[in-house]
PAMI-771438 format. One record per residue: residue in one letter; x, y, z of N, C-alpha, C, O, CB in turn. Coordinates in Angstrom, 3 decimals, decimal comma, always signed. Glycine has a CB too. Layout:
BEGIN
+---+----------+----------+----------+----------+----------+----------+----------+----------+----------+----------+----------+----------+----------+----------+----------+
! r !   n.east !  n.north !     n.up !  ca.east ! ca.north !    ca.up !   c.east !  c.north !     c.up !   o.east !  o.north !     o.up !  cb.east ! cb.north !    cb.up !
+---+----------+----------+----------+----------+----------+----------+----------+----------+----------+----------+----------+----------+----------+----------+----------+
! a !        X !        Y !        Z !        X !        Y !        Z !        X !        Y !        Z !        X !        Y !        Z !        X !        Y !        Z !
...
+---+----------+----------+----------+----------+----------+----------+----------+----------+----------+----------+----------+----------+----------+----------+----------+
This chain:
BEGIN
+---+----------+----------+----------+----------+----------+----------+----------+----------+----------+----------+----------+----------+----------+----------+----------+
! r !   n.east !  n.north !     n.up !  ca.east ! ca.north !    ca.up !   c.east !  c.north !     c.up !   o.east !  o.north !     o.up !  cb.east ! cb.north !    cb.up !
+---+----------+----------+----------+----------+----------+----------+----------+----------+----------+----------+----------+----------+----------+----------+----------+
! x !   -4,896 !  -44,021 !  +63,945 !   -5,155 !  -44,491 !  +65,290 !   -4,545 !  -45,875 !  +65,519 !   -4,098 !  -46,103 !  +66,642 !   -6,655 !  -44,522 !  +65,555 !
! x !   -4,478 !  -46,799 !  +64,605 !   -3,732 !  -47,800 !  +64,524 !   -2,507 !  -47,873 !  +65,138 !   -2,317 !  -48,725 !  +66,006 !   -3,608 !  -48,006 !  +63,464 !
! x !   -1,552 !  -47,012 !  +64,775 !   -0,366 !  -46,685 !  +65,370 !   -0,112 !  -46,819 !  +66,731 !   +0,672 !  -47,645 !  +67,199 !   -0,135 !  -45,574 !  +65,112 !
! x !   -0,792 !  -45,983 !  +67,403 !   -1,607 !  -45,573 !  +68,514 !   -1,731 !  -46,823 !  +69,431 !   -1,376 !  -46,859 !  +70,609 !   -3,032 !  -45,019 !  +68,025 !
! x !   -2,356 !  -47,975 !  +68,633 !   -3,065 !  -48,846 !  +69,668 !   -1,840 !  -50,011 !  +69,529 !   -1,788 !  -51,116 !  +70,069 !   -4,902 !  -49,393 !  +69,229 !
! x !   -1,149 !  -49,550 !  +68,872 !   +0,277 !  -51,151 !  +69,105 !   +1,236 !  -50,476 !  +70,314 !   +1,970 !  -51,135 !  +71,051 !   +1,787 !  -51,551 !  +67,128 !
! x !   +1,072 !  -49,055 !  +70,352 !   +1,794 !  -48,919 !  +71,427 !   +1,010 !  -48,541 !  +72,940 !   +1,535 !  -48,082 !  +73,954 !   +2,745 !  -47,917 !  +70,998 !
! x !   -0,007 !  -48,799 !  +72,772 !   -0,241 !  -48,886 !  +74,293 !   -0,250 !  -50,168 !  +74,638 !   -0,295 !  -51,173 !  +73,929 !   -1,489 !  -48,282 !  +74,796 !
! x !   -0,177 !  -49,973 !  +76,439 !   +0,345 !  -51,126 !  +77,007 !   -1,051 !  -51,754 !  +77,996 !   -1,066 !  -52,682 !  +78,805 !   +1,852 !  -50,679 !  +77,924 !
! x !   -2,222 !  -50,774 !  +77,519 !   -3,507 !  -51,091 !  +77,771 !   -4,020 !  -51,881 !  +77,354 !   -3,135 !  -52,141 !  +76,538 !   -4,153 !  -50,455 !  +77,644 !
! x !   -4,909 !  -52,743 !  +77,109 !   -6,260 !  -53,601 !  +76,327 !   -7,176 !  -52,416 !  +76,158 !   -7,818 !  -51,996 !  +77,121 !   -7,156 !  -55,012 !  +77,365 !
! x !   -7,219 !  -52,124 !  +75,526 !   -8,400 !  -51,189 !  +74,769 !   -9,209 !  -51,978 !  +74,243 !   -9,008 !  -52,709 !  +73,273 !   -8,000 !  -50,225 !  +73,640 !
! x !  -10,709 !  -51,788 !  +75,231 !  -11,661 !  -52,235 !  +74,435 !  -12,472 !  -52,006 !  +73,069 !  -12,231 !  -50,946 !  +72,492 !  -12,225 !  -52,231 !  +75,059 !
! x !  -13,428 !  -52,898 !  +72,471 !  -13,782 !  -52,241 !  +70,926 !  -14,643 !  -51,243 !  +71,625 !  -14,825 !  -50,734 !  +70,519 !  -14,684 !  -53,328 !  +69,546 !
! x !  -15,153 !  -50,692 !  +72,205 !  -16,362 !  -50,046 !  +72,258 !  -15,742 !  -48,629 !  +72,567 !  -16,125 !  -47,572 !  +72,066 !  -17,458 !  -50,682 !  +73,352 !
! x !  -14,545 !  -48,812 !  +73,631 !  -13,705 !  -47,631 !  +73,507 !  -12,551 !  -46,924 !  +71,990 !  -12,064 !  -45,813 !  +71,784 !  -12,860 !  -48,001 !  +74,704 !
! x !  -12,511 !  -48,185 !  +71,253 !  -12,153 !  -47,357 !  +70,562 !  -13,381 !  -46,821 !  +69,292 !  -13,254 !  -45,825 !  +68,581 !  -10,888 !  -47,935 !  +70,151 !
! x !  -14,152 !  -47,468 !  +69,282 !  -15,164 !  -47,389 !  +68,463 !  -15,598 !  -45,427 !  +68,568 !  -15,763 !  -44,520 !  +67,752 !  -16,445 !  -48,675 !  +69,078 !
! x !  -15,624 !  -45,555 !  +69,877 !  -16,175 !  -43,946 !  +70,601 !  -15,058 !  -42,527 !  +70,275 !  -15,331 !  -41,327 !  +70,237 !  -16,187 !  -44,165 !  +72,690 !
! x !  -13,571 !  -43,330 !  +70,045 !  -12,056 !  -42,510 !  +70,460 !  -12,752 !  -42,426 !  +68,844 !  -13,269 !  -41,326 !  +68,644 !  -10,026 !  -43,349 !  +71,161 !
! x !  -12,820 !  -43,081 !  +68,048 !  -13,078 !  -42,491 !  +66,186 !  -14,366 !  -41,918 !  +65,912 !  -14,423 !  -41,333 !  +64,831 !  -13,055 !  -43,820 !  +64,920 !
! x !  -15,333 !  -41,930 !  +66,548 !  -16,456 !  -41,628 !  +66,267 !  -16,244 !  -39,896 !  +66,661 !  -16,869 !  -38,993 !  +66,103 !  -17,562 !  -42,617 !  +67,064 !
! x !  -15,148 !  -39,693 !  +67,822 !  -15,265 !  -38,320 !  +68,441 !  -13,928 !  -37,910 !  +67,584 !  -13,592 !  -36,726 !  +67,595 !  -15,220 !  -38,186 !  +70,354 !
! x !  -13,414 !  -38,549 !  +67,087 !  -12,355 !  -38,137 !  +66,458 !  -13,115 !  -37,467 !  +64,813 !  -12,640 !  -36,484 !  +64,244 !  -11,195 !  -39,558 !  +66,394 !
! x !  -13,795 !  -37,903 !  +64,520 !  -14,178 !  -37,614 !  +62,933 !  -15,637 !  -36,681 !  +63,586 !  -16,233 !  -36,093 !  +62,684 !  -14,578 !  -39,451 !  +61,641 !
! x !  -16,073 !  -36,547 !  +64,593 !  -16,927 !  -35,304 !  +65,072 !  -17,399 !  -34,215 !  +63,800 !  -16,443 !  -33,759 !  +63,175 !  -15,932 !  -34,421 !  +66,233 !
! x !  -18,210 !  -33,943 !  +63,538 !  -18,182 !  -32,615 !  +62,429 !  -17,617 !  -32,446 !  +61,415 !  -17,157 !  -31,389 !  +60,981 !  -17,794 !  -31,603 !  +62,782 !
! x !  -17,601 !  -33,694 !  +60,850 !  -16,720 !  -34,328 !  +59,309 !  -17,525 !  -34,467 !  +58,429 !  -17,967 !  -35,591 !  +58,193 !  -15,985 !  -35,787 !  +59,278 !
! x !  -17,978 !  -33,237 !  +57,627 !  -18,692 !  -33,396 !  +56,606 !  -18,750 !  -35,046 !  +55,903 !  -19,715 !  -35,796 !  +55,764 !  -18,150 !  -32,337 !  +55,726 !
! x !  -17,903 !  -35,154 !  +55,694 !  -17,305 !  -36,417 !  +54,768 !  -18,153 !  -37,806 !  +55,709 !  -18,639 !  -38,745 !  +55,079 !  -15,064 !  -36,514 !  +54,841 !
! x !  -18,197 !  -37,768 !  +56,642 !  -18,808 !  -38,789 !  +57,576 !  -20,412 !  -38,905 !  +58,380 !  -20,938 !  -39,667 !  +59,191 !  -17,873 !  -38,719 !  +58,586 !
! x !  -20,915 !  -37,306 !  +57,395 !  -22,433 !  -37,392 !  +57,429 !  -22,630 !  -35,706 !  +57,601 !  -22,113 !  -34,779 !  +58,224 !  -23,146 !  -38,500 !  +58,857 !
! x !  -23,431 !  -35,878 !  +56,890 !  -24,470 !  -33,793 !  +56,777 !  -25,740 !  -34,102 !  +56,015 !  -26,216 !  -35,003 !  +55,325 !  -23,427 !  -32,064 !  +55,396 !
! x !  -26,156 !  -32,492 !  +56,645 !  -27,401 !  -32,325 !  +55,876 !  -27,258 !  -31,299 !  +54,864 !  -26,122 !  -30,834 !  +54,774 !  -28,547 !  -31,987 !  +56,745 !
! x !  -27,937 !  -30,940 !  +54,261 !  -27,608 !  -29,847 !  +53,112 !  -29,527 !  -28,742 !  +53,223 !  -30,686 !  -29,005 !  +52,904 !  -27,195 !  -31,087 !  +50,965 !
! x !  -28,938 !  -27,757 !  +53,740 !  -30,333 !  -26,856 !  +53,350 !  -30,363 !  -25,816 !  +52,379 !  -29,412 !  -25,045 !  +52,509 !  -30,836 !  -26,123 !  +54,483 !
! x !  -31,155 !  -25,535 !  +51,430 !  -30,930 !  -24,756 !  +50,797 !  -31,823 !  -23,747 !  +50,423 !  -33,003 !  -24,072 !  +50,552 !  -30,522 !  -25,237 !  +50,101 !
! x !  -31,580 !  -22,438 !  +49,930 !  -32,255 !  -21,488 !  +50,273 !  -33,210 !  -21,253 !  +48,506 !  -32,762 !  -21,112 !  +47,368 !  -31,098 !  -20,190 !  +50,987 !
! x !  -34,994 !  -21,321 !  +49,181 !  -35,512 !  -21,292 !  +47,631 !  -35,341 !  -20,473 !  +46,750 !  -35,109 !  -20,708 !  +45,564 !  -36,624 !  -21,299 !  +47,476 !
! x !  -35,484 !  -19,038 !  +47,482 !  -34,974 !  -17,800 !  +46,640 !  -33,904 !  -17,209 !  +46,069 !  -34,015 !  -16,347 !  +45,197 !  -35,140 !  -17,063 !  +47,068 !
! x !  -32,144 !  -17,888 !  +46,792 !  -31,272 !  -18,004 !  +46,466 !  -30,433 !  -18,516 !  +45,577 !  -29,642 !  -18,164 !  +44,702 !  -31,192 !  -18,085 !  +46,964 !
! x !  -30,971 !  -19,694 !  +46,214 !  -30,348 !  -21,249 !  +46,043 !  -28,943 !  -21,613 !  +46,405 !  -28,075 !  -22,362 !  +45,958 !  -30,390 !  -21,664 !  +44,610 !
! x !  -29,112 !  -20,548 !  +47,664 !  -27,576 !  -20,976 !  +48,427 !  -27,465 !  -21,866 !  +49,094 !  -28,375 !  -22,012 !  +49,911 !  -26,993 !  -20,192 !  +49,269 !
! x !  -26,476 !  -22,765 !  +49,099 !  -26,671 !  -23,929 !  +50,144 !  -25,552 !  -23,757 !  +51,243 !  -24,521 !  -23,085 !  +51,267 !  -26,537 !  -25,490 !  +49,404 !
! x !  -26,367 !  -24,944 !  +52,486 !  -25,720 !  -24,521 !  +53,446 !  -25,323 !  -25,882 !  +54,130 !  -26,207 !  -26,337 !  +54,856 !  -26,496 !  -23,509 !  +54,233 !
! x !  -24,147 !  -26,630 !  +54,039 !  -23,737 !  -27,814 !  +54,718 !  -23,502 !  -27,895 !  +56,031 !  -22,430 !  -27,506 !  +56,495 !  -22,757 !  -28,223 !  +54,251 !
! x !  -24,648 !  -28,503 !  +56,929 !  -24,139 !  -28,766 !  +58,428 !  -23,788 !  -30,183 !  +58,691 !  -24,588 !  -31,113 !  +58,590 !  -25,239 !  -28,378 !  +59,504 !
! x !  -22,507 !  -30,292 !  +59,042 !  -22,004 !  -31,481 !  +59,360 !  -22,623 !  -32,823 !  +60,720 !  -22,176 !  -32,488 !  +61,816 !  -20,688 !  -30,918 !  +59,628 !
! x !  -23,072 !  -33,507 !  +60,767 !  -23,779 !  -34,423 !  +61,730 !  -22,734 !  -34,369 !  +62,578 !  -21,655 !  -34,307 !  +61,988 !  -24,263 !  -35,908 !  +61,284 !
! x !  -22,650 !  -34,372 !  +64,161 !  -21,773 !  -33,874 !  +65,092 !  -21,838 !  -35,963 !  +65,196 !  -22,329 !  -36,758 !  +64,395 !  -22,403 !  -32,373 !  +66,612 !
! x !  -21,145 !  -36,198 !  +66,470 !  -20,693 !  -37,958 !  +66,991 !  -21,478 !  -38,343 !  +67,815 !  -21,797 !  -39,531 !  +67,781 !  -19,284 !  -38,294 !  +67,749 !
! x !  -22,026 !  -37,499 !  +68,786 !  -22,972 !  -37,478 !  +70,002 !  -22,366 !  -38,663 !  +70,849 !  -23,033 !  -39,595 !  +71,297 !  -24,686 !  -37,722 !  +69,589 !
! x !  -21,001 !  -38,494 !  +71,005 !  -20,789 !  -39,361 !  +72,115 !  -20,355 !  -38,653 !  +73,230 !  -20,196 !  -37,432 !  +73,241 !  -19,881 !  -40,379 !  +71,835 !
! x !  -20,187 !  -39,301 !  +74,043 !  -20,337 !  -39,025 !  +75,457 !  -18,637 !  -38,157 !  +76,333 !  -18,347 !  -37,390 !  +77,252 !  -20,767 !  -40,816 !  +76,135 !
! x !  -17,982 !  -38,972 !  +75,242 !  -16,326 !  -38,441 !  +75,498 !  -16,557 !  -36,950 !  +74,580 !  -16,619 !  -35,989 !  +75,347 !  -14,753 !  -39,796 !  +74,629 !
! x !  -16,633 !  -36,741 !  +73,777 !  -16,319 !  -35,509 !  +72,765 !  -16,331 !  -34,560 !  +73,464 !  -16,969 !  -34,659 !  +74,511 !  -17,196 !  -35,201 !  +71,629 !
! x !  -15,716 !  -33,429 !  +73,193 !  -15,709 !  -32,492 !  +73,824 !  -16,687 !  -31,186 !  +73,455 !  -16,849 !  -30,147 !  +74,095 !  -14,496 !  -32,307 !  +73,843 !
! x !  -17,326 !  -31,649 !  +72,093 !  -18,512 !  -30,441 !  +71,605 !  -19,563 !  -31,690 !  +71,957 !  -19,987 !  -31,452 !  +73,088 !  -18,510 !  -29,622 !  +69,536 !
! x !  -20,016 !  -32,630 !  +71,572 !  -21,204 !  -33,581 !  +72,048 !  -21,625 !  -33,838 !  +73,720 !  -22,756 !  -33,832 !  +74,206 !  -20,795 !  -35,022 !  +71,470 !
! x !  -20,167 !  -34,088 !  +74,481 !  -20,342 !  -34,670 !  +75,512 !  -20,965 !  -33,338 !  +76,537 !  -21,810 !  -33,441 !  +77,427 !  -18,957 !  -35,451 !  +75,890 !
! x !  -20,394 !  -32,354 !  +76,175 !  -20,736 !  -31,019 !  +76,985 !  -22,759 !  -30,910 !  +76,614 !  -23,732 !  -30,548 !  +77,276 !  -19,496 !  -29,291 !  +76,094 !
! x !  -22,586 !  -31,350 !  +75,481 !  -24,630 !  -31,300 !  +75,476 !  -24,853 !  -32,376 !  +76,136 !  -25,920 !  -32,113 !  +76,690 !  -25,685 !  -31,477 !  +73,827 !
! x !  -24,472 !  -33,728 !  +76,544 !  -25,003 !  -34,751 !  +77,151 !  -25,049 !  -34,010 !  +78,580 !  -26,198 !  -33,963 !  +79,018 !  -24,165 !  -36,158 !  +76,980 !
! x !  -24,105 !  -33,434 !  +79,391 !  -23,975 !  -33,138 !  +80,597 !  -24,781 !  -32,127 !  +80,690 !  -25,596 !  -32,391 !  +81,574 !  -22,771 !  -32,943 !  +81,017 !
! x !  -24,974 !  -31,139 !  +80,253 !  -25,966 !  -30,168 !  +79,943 !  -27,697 !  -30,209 !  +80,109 !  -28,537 !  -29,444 !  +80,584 !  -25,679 !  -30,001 !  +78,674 !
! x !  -27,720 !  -31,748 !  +79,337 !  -29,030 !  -32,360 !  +79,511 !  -29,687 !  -33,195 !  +81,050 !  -30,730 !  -33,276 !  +81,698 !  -28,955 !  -33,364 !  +78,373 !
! x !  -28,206 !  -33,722 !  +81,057 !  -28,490 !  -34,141 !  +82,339 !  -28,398 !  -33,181 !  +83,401 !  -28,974 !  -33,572 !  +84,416 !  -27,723 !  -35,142 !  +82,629 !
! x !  -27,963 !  -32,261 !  +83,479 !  -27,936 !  -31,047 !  +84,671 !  -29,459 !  -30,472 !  +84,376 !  -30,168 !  -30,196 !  +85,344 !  -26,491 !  -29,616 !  +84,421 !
! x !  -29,837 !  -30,337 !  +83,351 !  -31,311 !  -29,711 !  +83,357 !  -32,400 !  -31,096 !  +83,738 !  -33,560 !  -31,042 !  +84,147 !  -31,703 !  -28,930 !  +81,567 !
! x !  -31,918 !  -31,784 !  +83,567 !  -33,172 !  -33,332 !  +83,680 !  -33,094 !  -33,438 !  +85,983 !  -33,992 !  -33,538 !  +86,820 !  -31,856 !  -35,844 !  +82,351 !
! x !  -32,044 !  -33,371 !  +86,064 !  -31,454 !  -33,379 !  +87,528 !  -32,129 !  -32,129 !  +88,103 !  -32,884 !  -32,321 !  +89,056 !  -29,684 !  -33,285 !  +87,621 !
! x !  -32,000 !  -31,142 !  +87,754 !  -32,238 !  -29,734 !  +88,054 !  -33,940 !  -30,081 !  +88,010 !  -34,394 !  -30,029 !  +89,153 !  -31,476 !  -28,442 !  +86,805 !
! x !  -34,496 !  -30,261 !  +87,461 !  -36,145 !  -30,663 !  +86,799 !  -36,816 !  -31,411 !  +88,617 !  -37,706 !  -31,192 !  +89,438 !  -36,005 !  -32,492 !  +84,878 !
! x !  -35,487 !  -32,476 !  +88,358 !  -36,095 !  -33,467 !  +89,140 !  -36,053 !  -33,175 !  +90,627 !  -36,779 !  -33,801 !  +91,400 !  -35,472 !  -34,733 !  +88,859 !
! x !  -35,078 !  -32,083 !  +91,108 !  -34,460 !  -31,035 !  +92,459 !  -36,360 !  -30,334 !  +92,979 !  -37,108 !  -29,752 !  +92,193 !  -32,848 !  -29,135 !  +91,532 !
! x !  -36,632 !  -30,601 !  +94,242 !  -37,064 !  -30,268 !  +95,163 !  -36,908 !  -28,843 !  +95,126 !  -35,795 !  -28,426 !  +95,448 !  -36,622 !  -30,924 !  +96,097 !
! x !  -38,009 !  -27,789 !  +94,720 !  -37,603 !  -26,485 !  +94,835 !  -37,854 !  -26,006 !  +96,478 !  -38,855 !  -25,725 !  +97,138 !  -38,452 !  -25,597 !  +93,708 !
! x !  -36,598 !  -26,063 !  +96,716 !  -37,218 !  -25,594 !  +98,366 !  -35,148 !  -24,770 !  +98,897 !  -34,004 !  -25,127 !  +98,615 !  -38,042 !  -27,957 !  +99,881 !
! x !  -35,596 !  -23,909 !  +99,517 !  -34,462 !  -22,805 !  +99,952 !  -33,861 !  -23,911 ! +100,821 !  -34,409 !  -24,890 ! +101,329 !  -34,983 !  -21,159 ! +100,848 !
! x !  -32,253 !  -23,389 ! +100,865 !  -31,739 !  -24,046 ! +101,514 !  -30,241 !  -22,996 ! +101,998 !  -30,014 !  -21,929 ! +101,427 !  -31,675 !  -25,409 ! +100,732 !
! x !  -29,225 !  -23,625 ! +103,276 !  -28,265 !  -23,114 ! +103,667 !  -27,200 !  -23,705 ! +103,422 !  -27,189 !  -24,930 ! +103,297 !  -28,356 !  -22,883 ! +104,669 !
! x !  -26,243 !  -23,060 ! +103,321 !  -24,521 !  -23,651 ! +102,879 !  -24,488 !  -23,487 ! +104,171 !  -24,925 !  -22,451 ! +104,674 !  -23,157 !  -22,769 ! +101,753 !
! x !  -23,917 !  -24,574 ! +104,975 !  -22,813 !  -24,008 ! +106,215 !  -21,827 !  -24,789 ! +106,226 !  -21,961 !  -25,936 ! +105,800 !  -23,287 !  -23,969 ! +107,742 !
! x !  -20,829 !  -24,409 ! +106,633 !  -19,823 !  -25,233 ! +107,470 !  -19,489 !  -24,932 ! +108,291 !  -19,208 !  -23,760 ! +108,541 !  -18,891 !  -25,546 ! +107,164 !
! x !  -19,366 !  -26,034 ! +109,171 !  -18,881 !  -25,940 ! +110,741 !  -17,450 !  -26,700 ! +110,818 !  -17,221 !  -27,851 ! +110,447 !  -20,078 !  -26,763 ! +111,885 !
! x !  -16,687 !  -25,917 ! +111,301 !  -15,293 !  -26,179 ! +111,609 !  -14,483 !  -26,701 ! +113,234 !  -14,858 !  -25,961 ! +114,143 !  -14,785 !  -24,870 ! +111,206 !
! x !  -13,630 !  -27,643 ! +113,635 !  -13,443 !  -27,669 ! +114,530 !  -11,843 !  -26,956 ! +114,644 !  -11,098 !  -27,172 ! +113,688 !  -13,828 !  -28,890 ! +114,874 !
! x !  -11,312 !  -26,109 ! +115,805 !  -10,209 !  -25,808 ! +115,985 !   -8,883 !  -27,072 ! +115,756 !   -9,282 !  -28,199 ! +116,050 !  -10,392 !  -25,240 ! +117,254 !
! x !   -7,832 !  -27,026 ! +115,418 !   -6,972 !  -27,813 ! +115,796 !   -6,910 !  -28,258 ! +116,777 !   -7,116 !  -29,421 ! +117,124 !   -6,166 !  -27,542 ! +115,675 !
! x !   -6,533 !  -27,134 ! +117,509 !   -6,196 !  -27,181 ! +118,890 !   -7,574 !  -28,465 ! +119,776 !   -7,209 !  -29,177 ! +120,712 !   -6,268 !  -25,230 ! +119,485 !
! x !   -8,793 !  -28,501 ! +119,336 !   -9,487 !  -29,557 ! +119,987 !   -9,615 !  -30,704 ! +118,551 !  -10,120 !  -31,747 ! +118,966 !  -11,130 !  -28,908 ! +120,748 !
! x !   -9,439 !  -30,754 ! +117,679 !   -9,119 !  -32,130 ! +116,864 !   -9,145 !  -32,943 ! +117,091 !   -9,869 !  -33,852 ! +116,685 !   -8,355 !  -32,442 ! +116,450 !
! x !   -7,604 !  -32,916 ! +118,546 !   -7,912 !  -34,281 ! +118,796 !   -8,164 !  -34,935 ! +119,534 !   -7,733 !  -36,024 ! +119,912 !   -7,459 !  -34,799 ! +118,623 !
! x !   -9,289 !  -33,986 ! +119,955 !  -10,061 !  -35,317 ! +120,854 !  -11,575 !  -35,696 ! +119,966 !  -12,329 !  -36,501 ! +120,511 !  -10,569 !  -34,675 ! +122,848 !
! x !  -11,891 !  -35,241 ! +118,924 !  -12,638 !  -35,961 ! +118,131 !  -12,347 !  -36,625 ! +117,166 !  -13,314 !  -37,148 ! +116,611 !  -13,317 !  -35,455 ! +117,791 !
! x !  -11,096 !  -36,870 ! +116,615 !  -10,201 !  -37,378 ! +115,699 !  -10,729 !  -38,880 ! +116,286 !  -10,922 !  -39,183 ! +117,463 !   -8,432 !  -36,831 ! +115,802 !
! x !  -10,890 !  -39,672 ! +115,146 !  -10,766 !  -41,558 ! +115,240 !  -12,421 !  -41,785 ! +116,311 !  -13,121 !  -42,790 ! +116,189 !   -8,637 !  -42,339 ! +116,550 !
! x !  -12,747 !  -40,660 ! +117,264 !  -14,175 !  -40,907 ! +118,184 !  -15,657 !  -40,509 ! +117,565 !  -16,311 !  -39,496 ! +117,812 !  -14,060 !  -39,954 ! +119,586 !
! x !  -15,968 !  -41,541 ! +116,742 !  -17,206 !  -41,161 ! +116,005 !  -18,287 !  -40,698 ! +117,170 !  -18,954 !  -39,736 ! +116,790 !  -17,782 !  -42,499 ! +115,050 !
! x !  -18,607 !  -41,153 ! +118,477 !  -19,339 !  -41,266 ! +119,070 !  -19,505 !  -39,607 ! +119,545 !  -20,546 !  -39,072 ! +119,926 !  -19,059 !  -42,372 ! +119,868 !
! x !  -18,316 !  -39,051 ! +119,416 !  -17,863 !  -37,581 ! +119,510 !  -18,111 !  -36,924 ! +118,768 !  -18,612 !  -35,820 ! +118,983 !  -16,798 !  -37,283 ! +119,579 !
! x !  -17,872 !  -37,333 ! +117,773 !  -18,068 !  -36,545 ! +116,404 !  -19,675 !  -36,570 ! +116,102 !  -20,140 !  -35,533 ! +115,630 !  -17,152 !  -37,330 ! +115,050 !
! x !  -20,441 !  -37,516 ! +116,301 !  -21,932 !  -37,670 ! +116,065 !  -22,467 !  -36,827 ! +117,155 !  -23,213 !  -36,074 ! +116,528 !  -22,507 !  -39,234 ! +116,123 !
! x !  -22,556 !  -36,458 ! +118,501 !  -22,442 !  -35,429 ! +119,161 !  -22,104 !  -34,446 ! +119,189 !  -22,461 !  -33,697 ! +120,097 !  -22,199 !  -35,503 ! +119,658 !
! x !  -21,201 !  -34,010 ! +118,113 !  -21,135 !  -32,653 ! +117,808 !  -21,910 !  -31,845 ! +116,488 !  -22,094 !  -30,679 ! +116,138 !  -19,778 !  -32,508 ! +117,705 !
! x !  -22,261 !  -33,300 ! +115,960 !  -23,060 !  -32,663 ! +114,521 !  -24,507 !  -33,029 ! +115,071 !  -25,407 !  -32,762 ! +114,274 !  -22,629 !  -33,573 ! +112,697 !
! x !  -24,844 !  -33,504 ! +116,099 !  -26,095 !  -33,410 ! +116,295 !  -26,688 !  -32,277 ! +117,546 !  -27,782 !  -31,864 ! +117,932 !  -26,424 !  -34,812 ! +116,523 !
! x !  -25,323 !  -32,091 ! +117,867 !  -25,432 !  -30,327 ! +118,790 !  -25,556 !  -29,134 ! +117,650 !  -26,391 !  -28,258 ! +117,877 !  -23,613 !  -29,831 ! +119,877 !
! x !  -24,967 !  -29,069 ! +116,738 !  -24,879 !  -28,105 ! +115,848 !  -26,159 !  -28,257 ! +115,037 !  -26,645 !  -27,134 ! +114,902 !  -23,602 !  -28,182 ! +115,069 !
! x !  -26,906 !  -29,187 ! +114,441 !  -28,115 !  -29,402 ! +114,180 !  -29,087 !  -28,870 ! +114,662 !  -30,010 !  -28,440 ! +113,970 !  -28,297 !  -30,300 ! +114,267 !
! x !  -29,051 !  -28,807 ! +115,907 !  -30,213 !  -28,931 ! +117,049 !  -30,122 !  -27,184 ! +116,930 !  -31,164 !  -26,576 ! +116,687 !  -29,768 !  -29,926 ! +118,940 !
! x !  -28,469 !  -26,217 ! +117,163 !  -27,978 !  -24,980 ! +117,164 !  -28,978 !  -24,200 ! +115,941 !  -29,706 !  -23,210 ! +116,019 !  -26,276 !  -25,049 ! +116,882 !
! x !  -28,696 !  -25,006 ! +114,943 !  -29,349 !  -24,344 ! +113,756 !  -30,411 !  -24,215 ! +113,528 !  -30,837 !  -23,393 ! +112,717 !  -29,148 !  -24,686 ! +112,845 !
! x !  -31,472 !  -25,417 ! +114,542 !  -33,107 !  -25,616 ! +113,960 !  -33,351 !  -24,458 ! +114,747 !  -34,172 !  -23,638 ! +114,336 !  -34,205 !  -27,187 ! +114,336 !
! x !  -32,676 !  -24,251 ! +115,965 !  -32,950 !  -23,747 ! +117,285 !  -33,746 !  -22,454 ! +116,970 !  -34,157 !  -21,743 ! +117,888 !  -31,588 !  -23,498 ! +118,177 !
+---+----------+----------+----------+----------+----------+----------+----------+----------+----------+----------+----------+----------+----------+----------+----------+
């Protein structure tokens, strides 16, 4: 990685690269495991300690994961509608740049929908 960092033309901070090696050596026996082993066997079984950072691409997907279920947790269970409302070209532009227009038309269509 050394190599690496004389030729960029970035400042790379320590904390970023600290994270770029930590996700780089990800699932490296050599850089931490547990060992379980079986009593009746005595087969063993090496699982490698994953990086748990946030960039990785096997760690970071469980961080986002967690947070979509913590978010999801925290979501208001209540039904709801997709809509979109579209304006023609052809009238564009006369609501184009006229908020005062445009707030009048989403509060007509509001009113359409509670209706």
């Amino acid at each position: 990685m050394g190599d690496i960092l004389k030729k960029c033309i970035f400042t790379v901070r320590e904390v970023e690269r600290r994270e770029v090696e930590k996700m780089l050596s990800c699932m490296d026996p050599e850089k931490g495991h547990s060992v379980y082993m079986c009593c009746d066997c005595g087969e063993a079984k090496i699982l490698p300690h994953s990086c748990k950072s946030r960039i990785c691409t096997v760690c970071g997907k469980k961080h986002a994961d967690e947070w979509a279920e913590k978010v999801n947790k925290e979501m208001y269970a209540v039904p709801y509608r997709h809509i979109i409302l579209t304006v023609s070209d052809k009238l564009w532009s006369y609501f184009e740049g006229n908020s005062t227009l445009q707030k009048l038309m989403l509060d007509t269509a509001a009113k359409v929908m509670k209706g």
